[in-house]
C-alpha positions, -999 to 999 in steps of 0.1 A, spaced: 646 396 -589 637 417 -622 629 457 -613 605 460 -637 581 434 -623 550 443 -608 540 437 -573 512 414 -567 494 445 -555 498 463 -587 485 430 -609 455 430 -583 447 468 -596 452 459 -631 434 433 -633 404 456 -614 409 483 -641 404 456 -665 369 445 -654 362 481 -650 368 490 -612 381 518 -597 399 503 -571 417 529 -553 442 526 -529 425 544 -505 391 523 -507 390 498 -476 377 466 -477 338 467 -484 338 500 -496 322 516 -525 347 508 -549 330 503 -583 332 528 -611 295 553 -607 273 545 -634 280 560 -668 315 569 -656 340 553 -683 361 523 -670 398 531 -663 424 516 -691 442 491 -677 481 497 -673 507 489 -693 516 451 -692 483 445 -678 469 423 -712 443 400 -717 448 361 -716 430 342 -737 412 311 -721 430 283 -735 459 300 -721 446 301 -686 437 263 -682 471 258 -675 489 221 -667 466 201 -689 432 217 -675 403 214 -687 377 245 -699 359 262 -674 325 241 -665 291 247 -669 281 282 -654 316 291 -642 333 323 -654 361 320 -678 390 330 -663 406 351 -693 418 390 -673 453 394 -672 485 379 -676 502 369 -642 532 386 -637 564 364 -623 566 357 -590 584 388 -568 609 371 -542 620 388 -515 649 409 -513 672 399 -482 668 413 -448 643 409 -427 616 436 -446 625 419 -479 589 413 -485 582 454 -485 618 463 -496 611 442 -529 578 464 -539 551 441 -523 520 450 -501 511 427 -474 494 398 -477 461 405 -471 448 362 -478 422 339 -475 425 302 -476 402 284 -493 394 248 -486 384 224 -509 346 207 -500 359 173 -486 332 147 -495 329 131 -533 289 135 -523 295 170 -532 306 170 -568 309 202 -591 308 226 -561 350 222 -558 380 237 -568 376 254 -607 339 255 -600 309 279 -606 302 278 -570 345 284 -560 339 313 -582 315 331 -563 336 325 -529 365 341 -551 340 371 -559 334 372 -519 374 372 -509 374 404 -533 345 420 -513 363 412 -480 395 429 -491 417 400 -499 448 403 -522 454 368 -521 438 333 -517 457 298 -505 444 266 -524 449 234 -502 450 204 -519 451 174 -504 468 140 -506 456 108 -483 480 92 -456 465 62 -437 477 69 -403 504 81 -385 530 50 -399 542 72 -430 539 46 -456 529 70 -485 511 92 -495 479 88 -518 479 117 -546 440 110 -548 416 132 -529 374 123 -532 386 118 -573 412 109 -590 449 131 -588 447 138 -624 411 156 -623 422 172 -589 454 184 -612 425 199 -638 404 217 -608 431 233 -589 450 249 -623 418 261 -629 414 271 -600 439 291 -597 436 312 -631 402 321 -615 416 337 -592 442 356 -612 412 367 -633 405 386 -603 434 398 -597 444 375 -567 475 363 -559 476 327 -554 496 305 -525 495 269 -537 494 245 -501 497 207 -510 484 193 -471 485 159 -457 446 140 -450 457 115 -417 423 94 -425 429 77 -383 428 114 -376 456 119 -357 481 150 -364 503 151 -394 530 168 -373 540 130 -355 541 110 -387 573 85 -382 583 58 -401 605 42 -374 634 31 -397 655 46 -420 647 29 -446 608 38 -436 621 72 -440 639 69 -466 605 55 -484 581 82 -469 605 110 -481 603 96 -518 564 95 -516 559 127 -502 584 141 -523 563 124 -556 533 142 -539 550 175 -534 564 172 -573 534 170 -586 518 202 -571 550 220 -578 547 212 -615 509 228 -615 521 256 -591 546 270 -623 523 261 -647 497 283 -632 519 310 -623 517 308 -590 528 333 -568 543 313 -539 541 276 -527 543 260 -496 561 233 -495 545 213 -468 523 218 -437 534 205 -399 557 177 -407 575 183 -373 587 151 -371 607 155 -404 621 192 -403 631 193 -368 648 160 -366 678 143 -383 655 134 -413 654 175 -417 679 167 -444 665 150 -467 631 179 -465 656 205 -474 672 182 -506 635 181 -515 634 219 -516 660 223 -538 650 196 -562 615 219 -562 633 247 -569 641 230 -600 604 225 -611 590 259 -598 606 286 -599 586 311 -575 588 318 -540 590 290 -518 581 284 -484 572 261 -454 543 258 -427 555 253 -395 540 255 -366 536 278 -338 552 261 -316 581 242 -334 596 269 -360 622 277 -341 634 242 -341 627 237 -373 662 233 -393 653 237 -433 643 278 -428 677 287 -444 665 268 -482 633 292 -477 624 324 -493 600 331 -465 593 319 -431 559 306 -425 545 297 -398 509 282 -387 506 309 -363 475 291 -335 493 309 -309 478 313 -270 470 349 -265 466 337 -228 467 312 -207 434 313 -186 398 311 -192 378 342 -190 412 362 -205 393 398 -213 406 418 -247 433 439 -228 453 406 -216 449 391 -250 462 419 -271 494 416 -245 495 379 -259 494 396 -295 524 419 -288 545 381 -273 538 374 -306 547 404 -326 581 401 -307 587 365 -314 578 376 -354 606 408 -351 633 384 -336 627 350 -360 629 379 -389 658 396 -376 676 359 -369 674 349 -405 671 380 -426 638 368 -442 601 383 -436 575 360 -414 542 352 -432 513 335 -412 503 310 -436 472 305 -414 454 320 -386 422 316 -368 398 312 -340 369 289 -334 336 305 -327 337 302 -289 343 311 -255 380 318 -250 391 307 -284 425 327 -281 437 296 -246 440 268 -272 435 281 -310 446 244 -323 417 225 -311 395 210 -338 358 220 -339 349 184 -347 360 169 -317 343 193 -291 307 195 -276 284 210 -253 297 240 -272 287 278 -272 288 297 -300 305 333 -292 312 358 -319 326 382 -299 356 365 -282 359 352 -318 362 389 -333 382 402 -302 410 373 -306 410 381 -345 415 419 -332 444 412 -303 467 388 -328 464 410 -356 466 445 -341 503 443 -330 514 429 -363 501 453 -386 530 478 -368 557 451 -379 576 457 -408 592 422 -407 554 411 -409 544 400 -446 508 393 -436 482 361 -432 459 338 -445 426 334 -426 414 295 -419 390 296 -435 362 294 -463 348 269 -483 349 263 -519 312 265 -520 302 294 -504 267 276 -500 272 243 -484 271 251 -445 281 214 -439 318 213 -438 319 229 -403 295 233 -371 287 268 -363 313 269 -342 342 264 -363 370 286 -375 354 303 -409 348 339 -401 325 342 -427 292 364 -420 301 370 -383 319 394 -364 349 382 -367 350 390 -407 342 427 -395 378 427 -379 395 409 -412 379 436 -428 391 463 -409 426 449 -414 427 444 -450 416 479 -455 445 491 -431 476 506 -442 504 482 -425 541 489 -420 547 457 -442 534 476 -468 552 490 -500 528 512 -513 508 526 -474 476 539 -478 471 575 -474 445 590 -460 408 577 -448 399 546 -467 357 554 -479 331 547 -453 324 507 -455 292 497 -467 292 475 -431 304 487 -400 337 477 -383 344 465 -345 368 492 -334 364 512 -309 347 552 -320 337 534 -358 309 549 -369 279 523 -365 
């Protein structure tokens, strides 16, 4: 680690002071946070300089298109790792991570409202609003079924435009200041779960693990091009990183070490990281955190934030056992009754369903609450927005994006908080929000 880079929070505020807002540490999510009219913009710091645009379409892309901002702000810093122990994340000059994935719009129906587009831009401009510090970008690669024969780099176009979209993506986001968490994720197209992929033999293994690790490649090559700020390197693959194969996931992570040269980490699941055997190669210990805050119907708010200190403990010990902060890579609730007994299930496959905001928000408030006391805690990505922020197709009402219900009250309230995982805490009252928050005695 180099001292004298900046933390991801101070290339957010740079890049603020370069467009002009004040952006003080202070200001909570949703606040009034632009510079009053006729006030003089803030210079931006030192180090904080302007990228020209060629420069920003990194790994071959291509210029912004038609209608979408040019994404020419500041020059990302290099990644920060984490210094060792299990606070590295804070004891290394970072703030939390305060993120929002967002998915790409899955049907080639739907073209120019994807990745690198006009319309991703203003969902970027919304994740700002919220409070965000960072985005994840997911891009996907097609497996067949649950067989492992390969995967297929293509996803609704071809890999090579999908390369173009997602570096551009990415320096879009800079532009605003965010940090970026680059997700390559597995499409099962029979629909069955990523996590039980098996390819029988060993010499199946040995051929999935060379496909995958093509896939992987490939992403990793954009992610240092684009100065990414951390990359996952895969999503669920129980079957791989808490078996015998594990071996041959963790030679994959060194080989990407080789390409990208950032902050790497996993997905696992909830309910398989501690089993999962390549955490040592990892710089951070994620985790795809649809825990149960209960374990019956009807669970009211006080029995689910019990659930959220289970899992406050279980993030303090995994920390404390390998000396490396805990990042949620992804959480969320469906928009339901009792969302918080099985957080996993799939909005697609259920029916009869009704729509519930409030056990929505109150599960978002009882996993969150306990964590933002954890210093071990590096922070979350929400699952999730779209791409488009105007295409209302890509889940039922009742699915896991937050956006424009209760539930994004909470994620505001917490991105505006000052956590223990943070460097740089936040003094003071942050401004009254221009929308009111769910806790209890907020002004309304």
């Amino acid at each position: 680690m180099t001292a004298h880079r900046p933390s991801p929070r101070a290339k957010r505020l740079a890049a603020l002071a370069a467009l002009g807002v004040c952006a003080l540490a202070s200001v909570g999510a949703g606040s009034a946070s632009a510079t009053p009219a006729g006030a003089a913009a803030p210079a931006a710091p030192a180090g904080a300089t302007a990228r020209a645009t060629a420069g920003a379409t990194a790994a071959g892309a291509a210029a912004p298109a038609a209608g979408a901002a040019a994404p020419a702000i500041a020059t990302p810093a290099a990644p920060r790792f984490p210094a060792v122990g299990a606070d590295g994340w804070r004891a290394a000059g970072n703030d939390g991570v305060r993120g929002m994935t967002i998915g790409p719009i899955e049907n080639a129906y739907h073209p120019g409202v994807g990745y690198g587009s006009a319309a991703y831009g203003r969902t970027l401009d919304e994740c700002v609003r919220v409070g965000a510090t960072w985005v994840a970008v997911t891009p996907f690669g097609r497996v067949g079924d649950l067989h492992g024969r390969g995967v297929d780099p293509s996803f609704e176009q071809p890999f090579a435009k999908n390369r173009e979209d997602v570096a551009r993506a990415i320096a879009m986001a800079h532009a605003r200041g965010l940090s970026v968490m680059l997700v390559p994720h597995l499409w099962v197209e029979s629909g069955e779960w990523r996590a039980e992929i098996d390819p029988k033999t060993d010499a199946g293994w040995d051929a999935w693990s060379r496909s995958y690790g093509a896939f992987v490649r490939g992403w990793a090559e954009v992610a240092q091009a684009a100065h990414v700020d951390l990359f996952s390197a895969g999503v669920e693959l129980r079957s791989w990183v808490t078996t015998s194969h594990a071996s041959s996931f963790a030679a994959l992570v060194r080989e990407l070490r080789a390409i990208y040269k950032g902050p790497i980490t996993y997905s696992a699941n909830w309910d398989d990281v501690d089993a999962t055997l390549v955490l040592g190669e990892l710089d951070v210990i994620g985790i795809n955190a649809f825990y149960p805050l209960a374990d019956k119907d009807g669970a009211q708010f006080p029995t689910l934030l019990e659930g959220g200190r289970r899992v406050q403990k279980k993030v303090r010990d995994l920390a404390a056992t390998w000396q490396k902060p805990v990042l949620f890579t992804e959480i969320g609730y469906t928009t339901r009754a009792d969302p918080a007994i099985r957080p996993w299930e799939w909005p697609d496959k259920m029916t009869n369903v009704h729509v519930d905001e409030h056990a929505q928000a109150d599960a978002y408030r009882a996993l969150v609450a306990p964590l933002l006391d954890e210093p071990s805690f590096m922070g979350f990505f929400v699952w999730r927005v779209y791409a488009d922020p105007d295409d209302v197709s890509q889940e039922a009402e009742w699915g896991f994006s937050p956006r424009g219900k209760l539930a994004e009250l909470v994620v505001r309230d917490a991105f505006a908080a000052s956590w223990a995982g943070d460097a740089h805490p936040r003094r003071g009252w942050a401004a009254r929000a221009l929308v009111p928050g769910l806790y209890p005695g907020t002004p309304r």
